[in-house]
Backbone of each chain as ProteinMPNN parsed JSONL, in Angstrom:
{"seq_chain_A": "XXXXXXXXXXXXXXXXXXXXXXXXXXXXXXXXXXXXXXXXXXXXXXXXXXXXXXXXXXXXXXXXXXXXXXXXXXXXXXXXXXXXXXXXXXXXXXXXXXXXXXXXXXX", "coords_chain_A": {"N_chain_A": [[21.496, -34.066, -8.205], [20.599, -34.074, -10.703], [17.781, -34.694, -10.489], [17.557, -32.177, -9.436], [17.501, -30.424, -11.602], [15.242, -31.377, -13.11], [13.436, -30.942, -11.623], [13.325, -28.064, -11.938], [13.051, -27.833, -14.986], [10.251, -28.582, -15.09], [8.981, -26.82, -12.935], [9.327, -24.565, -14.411], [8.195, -25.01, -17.237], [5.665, -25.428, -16.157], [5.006, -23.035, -14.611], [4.674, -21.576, -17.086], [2.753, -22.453, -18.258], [0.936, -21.64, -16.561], [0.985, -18.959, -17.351], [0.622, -18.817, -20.038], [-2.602, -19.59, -19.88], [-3.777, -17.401, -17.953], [-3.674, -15.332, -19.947], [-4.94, -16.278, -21.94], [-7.382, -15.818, -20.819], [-7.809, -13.505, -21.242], [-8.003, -12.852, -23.647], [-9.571, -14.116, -24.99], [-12.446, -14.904, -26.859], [-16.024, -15.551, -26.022], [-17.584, -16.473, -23.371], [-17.605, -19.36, -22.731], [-14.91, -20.301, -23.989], [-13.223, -19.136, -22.293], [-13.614, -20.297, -19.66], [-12.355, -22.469, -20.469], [-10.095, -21.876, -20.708], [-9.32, -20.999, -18.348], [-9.41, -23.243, -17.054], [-7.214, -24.824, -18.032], [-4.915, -23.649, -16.679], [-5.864, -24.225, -14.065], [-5.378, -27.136, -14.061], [-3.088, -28.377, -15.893], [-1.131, -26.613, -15.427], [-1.085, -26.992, -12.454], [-0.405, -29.683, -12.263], [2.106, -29.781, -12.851], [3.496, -27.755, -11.254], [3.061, -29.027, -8.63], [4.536, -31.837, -9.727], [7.321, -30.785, -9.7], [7.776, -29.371, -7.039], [7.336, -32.135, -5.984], [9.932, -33.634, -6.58], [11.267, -32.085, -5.232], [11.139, -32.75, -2.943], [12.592, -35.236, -0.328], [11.127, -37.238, -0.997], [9.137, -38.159, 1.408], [6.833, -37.684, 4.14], [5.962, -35.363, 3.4], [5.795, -35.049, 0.786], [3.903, -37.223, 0.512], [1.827, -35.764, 1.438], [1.83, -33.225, -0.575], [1.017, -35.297, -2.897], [-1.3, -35.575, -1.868], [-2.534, -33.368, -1.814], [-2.455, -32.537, -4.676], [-4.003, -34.517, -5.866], [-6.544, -33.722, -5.036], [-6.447, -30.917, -6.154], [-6.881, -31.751, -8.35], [-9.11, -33.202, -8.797], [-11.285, -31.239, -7.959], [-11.286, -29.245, -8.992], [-11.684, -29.614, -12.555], [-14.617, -30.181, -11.839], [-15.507, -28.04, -10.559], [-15.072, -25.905, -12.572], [-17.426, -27.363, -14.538], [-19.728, -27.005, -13.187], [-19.514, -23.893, -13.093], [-19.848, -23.846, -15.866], [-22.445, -24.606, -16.612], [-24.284, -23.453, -14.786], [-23.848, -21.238, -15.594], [-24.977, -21.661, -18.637], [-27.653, -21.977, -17.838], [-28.118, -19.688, -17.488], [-28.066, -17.78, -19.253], [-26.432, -17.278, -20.655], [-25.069, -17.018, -24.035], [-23.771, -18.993, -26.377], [-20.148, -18.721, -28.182], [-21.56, -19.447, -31.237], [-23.843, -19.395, -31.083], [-24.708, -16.686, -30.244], [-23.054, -15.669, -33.023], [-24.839, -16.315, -34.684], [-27.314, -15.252, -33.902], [-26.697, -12.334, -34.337], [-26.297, -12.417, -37.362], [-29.172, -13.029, -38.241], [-30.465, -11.127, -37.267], [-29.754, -9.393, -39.421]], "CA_chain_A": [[21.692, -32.899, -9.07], [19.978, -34.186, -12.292], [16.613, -34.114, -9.591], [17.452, -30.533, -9.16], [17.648, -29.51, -13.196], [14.36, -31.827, -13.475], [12.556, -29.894, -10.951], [13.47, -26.539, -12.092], [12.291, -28.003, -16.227], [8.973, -28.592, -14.54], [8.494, -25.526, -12.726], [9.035, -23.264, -15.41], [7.074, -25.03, -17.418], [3.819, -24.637, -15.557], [4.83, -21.36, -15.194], [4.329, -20.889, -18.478], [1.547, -22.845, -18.668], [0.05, -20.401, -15.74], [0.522, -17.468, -17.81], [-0.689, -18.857, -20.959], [-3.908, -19.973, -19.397], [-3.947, -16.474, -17.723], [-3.477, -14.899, -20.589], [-5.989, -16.481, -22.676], [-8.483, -15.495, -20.004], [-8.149, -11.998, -21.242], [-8.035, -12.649, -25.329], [-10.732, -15.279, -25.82], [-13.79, -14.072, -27.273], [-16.583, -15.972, -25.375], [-17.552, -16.917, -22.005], [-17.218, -20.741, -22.213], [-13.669, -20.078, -24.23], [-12.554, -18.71, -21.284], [-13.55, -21.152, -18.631], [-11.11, -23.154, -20.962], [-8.282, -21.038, -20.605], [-8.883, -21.197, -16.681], [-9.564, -24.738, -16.584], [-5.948, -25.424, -18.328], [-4.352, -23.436, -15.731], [-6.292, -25.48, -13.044], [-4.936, -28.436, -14.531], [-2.112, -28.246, -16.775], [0.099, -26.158, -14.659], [-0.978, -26.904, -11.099], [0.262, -31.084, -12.271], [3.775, -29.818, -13.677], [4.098, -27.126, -10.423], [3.299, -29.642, -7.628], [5.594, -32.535, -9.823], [8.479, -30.675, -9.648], [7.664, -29.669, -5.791], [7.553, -33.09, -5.442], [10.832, -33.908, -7.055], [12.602, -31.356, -4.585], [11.514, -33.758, -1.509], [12.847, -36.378, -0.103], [9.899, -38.346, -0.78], [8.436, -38.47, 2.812], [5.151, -37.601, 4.499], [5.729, -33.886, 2.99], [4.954, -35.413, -0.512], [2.518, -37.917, 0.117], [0.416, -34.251, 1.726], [2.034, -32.759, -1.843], [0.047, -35.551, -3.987], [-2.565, -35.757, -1.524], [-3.207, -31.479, -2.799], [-2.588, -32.753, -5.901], [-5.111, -35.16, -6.464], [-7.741, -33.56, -4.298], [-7.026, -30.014, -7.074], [-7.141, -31.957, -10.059], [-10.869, -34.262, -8.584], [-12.477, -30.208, -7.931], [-10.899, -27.801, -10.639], [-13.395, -29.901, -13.369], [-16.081, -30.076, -11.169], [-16.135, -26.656, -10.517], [-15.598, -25.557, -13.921], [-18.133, -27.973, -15.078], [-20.514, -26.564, -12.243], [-19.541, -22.831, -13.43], [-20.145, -23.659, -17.461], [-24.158, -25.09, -16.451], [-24.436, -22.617, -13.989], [-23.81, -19.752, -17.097], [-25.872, -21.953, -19.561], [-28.92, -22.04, -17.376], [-28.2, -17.564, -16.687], [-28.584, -17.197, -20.271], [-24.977, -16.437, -21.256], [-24.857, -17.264, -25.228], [-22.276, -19.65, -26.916], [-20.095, -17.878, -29.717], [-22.185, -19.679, -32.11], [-25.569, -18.477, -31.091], [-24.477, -15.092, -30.808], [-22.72, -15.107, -34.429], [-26.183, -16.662, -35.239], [-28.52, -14.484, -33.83], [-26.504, -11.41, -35.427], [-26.865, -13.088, -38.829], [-30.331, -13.491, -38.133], [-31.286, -9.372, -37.274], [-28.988, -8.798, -39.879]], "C_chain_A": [[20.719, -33.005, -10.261], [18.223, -34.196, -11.171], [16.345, -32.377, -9.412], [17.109, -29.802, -10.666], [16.29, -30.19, -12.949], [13.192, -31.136, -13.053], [12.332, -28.757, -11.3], [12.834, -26.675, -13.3], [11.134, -27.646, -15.789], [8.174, -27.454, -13.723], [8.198, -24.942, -13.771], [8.075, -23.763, -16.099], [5.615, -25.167, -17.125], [4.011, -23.89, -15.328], [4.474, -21.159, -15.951], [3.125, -21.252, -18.958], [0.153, -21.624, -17.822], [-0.122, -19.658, -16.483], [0.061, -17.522, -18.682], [-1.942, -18.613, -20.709], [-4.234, -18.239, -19.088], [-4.17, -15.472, -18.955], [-4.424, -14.971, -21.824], [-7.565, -15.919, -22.142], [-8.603, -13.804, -20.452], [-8.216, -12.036, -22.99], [-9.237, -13.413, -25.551], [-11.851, -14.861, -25.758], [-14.973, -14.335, -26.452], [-16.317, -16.555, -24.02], [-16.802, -18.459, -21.748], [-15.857, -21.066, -23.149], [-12.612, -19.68, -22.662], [-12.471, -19.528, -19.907], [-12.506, -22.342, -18.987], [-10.02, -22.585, -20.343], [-8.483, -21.415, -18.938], [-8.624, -22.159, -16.27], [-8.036, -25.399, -16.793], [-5.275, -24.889, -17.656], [-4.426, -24.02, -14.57], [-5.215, -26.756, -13.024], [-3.509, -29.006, -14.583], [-1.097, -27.692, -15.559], [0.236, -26.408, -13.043], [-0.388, -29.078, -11.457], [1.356, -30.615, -12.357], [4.037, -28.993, -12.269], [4.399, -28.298, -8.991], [4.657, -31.005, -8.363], [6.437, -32.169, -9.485], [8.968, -30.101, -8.376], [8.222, -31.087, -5.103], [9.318, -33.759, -5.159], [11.955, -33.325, -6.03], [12.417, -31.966, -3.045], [12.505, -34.825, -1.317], [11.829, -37.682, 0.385], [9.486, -39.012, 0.223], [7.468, -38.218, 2.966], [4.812, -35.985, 3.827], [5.226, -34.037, 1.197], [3.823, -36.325, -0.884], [1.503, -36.589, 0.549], [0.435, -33.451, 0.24], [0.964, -33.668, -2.942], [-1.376, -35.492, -3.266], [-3.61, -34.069, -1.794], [-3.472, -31.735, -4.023], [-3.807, -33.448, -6.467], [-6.683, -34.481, -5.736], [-7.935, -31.917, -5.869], [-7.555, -30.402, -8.295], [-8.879, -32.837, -9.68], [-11.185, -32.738, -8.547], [-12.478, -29.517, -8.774], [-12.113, -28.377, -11.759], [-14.229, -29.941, -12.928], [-16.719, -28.697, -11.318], [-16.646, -26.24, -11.522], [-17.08, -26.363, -14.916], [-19.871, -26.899, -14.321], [-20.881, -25.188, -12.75], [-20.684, -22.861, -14.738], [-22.478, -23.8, -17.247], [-24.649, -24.102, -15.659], [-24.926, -21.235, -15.48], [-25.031, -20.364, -18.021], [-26.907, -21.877, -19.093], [-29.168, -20.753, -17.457], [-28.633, -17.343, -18.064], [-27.735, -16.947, -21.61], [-25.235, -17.761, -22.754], [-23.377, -17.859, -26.025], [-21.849, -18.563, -28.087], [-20.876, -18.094, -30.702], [-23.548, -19.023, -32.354], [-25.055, -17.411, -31.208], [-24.355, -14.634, -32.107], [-24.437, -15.166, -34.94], [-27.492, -15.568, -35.376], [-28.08, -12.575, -34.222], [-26.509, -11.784, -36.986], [-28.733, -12.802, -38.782], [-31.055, -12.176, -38.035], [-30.738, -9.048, -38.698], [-30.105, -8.533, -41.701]], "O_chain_A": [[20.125, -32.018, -10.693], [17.552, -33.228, -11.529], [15.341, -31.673, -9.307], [16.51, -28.729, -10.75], [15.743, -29.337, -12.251], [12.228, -30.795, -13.739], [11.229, -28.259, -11.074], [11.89, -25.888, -13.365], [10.784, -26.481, -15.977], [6.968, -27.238, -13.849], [7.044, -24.744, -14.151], [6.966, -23.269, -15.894], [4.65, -25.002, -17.871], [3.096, -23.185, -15.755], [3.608, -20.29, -15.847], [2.487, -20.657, -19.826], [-0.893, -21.103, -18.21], [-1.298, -19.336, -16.656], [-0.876, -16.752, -18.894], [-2.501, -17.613, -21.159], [-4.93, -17.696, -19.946], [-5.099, -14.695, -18.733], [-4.668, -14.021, -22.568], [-8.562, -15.685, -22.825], [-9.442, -13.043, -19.969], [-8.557, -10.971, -23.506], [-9.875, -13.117, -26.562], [-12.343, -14.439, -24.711], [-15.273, -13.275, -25.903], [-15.25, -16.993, -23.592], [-15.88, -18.743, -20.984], [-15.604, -22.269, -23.104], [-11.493, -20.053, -22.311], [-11.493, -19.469, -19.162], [-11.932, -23.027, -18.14], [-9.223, -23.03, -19.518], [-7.661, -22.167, -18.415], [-7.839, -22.341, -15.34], [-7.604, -26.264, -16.031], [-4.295, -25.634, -17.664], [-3.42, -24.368, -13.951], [-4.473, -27.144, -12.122], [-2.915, -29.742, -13.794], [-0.392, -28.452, -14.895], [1.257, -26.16, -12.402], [0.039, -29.601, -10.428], [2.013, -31.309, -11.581], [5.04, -29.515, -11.782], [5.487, -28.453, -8.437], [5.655, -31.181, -7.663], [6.952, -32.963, -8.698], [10.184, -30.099, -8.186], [9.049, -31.262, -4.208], [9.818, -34.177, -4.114], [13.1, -33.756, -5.901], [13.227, -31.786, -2.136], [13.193, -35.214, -2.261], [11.717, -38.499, 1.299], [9.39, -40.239, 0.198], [6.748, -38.406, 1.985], [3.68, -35.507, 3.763], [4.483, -33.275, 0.58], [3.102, -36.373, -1.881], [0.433, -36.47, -0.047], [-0.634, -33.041, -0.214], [0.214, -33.059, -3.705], [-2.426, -35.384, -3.899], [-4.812, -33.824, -1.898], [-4.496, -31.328, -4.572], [-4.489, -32.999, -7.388], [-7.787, -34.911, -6.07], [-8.993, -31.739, -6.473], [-8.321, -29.821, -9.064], [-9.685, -32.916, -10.607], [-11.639, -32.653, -9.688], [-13.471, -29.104, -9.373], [-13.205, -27.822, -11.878], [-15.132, -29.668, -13.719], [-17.761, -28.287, -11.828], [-17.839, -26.082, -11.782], [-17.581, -25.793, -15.885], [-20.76, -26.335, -14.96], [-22.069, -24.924, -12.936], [-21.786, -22.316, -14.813], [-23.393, -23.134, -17.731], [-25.809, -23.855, -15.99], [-25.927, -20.705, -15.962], [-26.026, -19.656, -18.175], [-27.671, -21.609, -20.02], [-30.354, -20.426, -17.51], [-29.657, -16.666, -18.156], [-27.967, -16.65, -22.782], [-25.484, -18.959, -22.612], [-22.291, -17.298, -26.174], [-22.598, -17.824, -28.727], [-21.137, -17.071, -31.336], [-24.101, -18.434, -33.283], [-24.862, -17.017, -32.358], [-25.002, -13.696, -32.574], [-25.073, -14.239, -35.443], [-28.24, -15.208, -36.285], [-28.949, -11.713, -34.345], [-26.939, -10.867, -37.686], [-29.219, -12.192, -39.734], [-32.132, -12.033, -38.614], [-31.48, -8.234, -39.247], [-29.631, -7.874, -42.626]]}, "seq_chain_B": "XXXXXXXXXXXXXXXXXXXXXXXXXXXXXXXXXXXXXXXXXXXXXXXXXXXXXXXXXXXXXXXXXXXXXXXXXXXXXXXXXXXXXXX", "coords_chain_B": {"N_chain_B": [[16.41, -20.169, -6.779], [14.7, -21.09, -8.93], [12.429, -21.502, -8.08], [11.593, -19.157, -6.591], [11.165, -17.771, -8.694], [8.953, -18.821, -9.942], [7.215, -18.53, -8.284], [6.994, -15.822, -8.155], [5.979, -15.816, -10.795], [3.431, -16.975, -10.381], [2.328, -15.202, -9.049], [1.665, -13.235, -10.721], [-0.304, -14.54, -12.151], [-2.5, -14.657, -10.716], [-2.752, -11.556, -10.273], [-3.661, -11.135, -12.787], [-6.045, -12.796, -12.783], [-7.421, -11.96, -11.223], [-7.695, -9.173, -11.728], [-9.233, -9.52, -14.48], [-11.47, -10.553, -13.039], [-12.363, -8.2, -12.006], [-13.191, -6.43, -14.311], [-14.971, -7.537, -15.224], [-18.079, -8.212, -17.467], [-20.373, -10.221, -17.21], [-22.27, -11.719, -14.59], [-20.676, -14.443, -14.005], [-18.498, -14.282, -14.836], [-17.152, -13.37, -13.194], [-16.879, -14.929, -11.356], [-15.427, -17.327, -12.591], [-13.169, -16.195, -12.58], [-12.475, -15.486, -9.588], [-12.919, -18.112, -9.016], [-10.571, -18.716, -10.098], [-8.091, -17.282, -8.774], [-8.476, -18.512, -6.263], [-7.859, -21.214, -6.532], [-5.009, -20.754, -7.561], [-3.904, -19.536, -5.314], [-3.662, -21.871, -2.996], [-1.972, -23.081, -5.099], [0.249, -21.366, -4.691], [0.737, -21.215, -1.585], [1.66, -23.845, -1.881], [4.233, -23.787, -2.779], [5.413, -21.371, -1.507], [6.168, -22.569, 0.728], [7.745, -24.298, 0.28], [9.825, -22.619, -0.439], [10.367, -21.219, 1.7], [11.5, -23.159, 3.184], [9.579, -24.81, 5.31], [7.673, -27.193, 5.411], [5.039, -27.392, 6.938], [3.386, -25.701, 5.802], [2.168, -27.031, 3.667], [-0.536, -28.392, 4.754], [-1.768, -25.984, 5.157], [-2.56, -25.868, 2.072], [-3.566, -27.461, 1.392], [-6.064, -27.19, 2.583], [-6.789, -24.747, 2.296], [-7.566, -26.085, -0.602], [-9.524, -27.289, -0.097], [-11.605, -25.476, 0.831], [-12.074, -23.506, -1.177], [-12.805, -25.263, -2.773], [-15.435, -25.571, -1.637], [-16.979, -22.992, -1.203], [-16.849, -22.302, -4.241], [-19.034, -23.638, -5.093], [-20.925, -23.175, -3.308], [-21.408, -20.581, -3.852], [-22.235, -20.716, -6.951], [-24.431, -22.741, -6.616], [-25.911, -20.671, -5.454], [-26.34, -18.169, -7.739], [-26.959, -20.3, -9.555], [-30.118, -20.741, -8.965], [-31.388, -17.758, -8.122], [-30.851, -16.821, -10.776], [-30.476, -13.666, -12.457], [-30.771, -12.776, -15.793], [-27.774, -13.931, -17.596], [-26.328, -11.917, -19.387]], "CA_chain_B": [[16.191, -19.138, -7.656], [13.921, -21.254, -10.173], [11.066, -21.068, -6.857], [11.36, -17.661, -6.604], [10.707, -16.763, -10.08], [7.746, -19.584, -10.111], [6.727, -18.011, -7.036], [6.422, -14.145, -8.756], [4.567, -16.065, -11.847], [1.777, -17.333, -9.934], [1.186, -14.357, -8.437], [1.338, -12.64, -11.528], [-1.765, -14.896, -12.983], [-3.349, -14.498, -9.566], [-2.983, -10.481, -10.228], [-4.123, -11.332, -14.01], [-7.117, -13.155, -12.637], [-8.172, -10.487, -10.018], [-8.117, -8.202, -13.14], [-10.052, -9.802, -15.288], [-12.591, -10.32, -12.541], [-12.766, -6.895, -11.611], [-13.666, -5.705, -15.233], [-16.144, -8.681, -16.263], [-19.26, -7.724, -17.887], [-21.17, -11.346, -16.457], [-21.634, -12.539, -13.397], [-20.113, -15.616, -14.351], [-16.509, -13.833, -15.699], [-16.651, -12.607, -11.924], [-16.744, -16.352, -10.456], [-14.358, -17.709, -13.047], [-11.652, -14.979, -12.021], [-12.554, -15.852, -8.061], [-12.384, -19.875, -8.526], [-8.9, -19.083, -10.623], [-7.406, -16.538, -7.767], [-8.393, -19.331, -5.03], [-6.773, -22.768, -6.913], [-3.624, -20.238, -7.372], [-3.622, -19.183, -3.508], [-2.975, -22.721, -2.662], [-0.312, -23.802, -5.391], [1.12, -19.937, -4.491], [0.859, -21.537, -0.505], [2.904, -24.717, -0.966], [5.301, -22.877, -3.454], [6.39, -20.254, -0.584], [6.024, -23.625, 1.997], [9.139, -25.363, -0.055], [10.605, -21.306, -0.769], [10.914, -20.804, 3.448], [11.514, -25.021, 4.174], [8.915, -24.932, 6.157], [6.503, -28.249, 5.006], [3.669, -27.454, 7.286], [2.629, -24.792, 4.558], [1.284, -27.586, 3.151], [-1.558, -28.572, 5.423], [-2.68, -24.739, 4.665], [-2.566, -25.362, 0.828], [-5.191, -28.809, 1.765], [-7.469, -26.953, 3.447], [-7.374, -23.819, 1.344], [-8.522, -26.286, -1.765], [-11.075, -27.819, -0.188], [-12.676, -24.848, 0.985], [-12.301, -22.975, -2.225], [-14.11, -25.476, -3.794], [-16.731, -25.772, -1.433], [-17.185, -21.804, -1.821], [-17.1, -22.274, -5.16], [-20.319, -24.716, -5.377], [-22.386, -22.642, -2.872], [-21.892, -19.171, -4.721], [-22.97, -21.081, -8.42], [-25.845, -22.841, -6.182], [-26.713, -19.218, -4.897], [-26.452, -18.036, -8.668], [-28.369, -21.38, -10.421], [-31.293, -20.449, -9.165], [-31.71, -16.732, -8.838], [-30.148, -16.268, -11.973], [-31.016, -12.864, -13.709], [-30.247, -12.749, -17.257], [-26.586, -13.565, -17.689], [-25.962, -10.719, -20.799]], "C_chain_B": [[14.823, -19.302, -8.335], [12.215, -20.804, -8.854], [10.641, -19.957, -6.886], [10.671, -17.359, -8.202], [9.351, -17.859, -10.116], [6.565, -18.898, -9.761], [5.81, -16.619, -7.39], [5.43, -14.915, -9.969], [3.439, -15.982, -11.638], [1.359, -16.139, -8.925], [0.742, -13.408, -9.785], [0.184, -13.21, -12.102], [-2.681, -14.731, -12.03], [-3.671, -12.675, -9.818], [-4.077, -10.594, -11.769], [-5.912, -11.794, -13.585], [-7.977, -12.185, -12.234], [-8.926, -9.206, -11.249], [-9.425, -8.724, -13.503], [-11.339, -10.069, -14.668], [-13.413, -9.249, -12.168], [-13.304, -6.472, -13.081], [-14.542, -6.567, -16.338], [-17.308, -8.138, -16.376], [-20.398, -8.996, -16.783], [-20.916, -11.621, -15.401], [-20.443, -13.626, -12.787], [-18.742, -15.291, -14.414], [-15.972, -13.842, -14.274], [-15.972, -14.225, -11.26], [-15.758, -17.101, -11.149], [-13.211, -16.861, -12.348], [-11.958, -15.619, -10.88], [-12.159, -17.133, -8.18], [-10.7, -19.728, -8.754], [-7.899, -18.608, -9.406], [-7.214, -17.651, -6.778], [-7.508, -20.453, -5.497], [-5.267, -22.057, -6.948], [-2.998, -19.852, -5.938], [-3.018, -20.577, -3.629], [-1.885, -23.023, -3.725], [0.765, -22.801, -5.101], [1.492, -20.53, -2.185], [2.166, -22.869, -0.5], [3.839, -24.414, -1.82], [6.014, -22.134, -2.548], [6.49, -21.841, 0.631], [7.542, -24.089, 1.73], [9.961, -23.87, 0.044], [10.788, -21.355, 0.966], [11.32, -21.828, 4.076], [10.743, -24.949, 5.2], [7.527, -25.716, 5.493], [5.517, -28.347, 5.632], [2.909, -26.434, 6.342], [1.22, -25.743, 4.048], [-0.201, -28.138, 3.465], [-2.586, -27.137, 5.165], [-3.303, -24.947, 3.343], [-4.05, -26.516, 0.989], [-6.392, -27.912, 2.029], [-8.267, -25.734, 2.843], [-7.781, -24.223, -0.093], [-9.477, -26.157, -1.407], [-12.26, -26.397, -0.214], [-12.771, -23.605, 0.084], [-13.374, -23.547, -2.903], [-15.414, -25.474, -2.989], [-17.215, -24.428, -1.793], [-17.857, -21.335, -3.058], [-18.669, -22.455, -5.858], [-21.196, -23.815, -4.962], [-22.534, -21.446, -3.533], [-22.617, -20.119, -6.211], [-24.135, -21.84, -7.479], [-26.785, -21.135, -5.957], [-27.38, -18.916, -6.68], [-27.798, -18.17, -9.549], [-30.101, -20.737, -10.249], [-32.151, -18.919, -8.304], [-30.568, -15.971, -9.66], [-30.625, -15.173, -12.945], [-30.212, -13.086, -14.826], [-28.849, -12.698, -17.453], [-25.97, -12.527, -18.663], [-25.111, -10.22, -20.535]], "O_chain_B": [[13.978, -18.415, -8.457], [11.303, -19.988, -8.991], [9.478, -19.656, -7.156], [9.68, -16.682, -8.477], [8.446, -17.149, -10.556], [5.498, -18.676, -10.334], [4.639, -16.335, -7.139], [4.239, -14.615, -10.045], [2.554, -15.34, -12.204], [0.361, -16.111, -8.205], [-0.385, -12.918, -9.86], [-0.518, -12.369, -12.664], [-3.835, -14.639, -12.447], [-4.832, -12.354, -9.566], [-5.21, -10.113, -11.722], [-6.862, -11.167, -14.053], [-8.986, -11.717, -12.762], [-10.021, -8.687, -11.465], [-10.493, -8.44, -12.959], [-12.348, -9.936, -15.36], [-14.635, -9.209, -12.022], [-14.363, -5.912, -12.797], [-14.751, -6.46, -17.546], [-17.715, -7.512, -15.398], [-21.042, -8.616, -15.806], [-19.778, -11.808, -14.971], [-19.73, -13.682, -11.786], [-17.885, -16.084, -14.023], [-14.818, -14.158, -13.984], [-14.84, -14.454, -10.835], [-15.019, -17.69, -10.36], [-12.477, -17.342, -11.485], [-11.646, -16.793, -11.081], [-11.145, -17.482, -7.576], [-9.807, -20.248, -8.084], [-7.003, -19.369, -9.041], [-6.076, -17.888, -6.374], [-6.45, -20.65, -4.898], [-4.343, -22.68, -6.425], [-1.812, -19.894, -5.612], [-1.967, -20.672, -4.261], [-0.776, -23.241, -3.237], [1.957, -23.1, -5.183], [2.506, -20.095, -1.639], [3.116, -23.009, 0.27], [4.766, -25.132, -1.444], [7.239, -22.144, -2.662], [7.322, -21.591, 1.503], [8.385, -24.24, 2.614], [10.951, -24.002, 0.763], [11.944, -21.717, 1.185], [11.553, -21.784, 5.284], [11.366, -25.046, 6.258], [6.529, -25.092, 5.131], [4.765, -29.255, 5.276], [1.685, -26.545, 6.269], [0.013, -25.509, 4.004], [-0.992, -28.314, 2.539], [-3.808, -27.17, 5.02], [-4.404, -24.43, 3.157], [-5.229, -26.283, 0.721], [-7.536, -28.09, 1.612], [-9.478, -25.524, 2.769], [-8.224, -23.375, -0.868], [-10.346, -25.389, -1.82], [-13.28, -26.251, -0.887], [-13.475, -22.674, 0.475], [-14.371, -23.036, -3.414], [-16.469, -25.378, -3.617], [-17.963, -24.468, -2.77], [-18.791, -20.549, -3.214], [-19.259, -21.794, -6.713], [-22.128, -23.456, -5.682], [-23.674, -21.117, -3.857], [-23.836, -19.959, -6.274], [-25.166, -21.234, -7.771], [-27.912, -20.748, -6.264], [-28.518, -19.265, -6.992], [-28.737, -17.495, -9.97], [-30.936, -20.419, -11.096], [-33.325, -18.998, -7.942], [-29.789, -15.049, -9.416], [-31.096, -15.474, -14.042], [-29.072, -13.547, -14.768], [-28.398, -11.555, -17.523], [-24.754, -12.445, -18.493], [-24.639, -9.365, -21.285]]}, "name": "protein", "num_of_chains": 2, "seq": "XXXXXXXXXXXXXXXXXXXXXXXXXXXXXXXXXXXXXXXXXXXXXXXXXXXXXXXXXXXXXXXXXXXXXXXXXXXXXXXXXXXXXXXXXXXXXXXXXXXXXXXXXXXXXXXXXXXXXXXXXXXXXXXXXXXXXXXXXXXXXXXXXXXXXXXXXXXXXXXXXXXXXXXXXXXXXXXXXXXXXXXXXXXXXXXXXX"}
């Protein structure tokens, strides 16, 4: 029983962490702000959703395949994002800073 | 119960994502939204896997990382290098 309340803590909260993250993806001013916000949804909520997955096994071959998702999302999610952010910096895309900068700078 | 409502979250950031890809100015906004939609498919795969008791879900949610991320890599290779002006 106290497995069952523990599981359900842990859901919700990466739920909530999902929708933050989601949620930031639509307020945050710059590009590489935003690969934040995605990246902590990556992260942050896909550890707390599969824990409390885990928690509702009976710790057999259905959770060692549960961490074996787990550790395989959390080794690509930074990669990617890392991959994305260099990807953008090479295209051209401007940090908040430069931007404020180079409006200062016509200004 | 608590599954179910997990269950509607992550699709709700999966709809959130989709959004925000559909109305990105940069290329880039587009491929963030796409990587986020795909890492949510799979934790939205073994989420309904435990929601129906049915633990082969999970072998889907494996296979739909990996090949998100590989996806992932070859569109930003495509990108890297013909990259017009991200603006």
């Amino acid at each position: 029983m106290i497995l069952e309340t523990i599981s359900n803590i842990l859901l919700i909260v990466g739920a909530f962490f999902a929708l933050t993250g989601a949620y930031g993806l639509f307020k945050f001013p710059d590009f590489f702000t935003r690969v934040h916000a995605a990246s902590v949804t990556d992260s942050i909520a896909t550890i707390l959703l599969f824990l409390g997955l885990i928690l509702r096994t009976d710790f057999d071959l259905v959770a060692v395949k549960l961490v074996f998702v787990l550790v395989f999302v959390l080794l690509t999610s930074p990669t990617a994002s890392h991959a994305l952010a260099k990807s953008a910096r090479h295209g051209g895309v401007a940090t908040l800073a430069e931007s404020n900068n180079k409006d200062n700078t016509d200004g | 119960m608590v599954l179910a409502a997990t269950c509607i979250a992550v699709l709700s950031v999966m709809a959130l994502a989709l959004a925000r890809a559909l109305q990105a100015d940069t290329v880039y906004d587009r491929i963030l939204g796409i990587n986020m939609f795909g890492t949510k498919t799979a934790v939205l795969i073994a989420l309904m896997g435990f929601l129906s008791e049915r633990p082969d879900f999970l072998d889907i949610a494996i296979v739909y990382a990996l090949i998100n991320f590989i996806g992932m890599i070859a569109v930003l290779r495509f990108f890297e290098y013909t990259a017009t002006s991200g603006r």
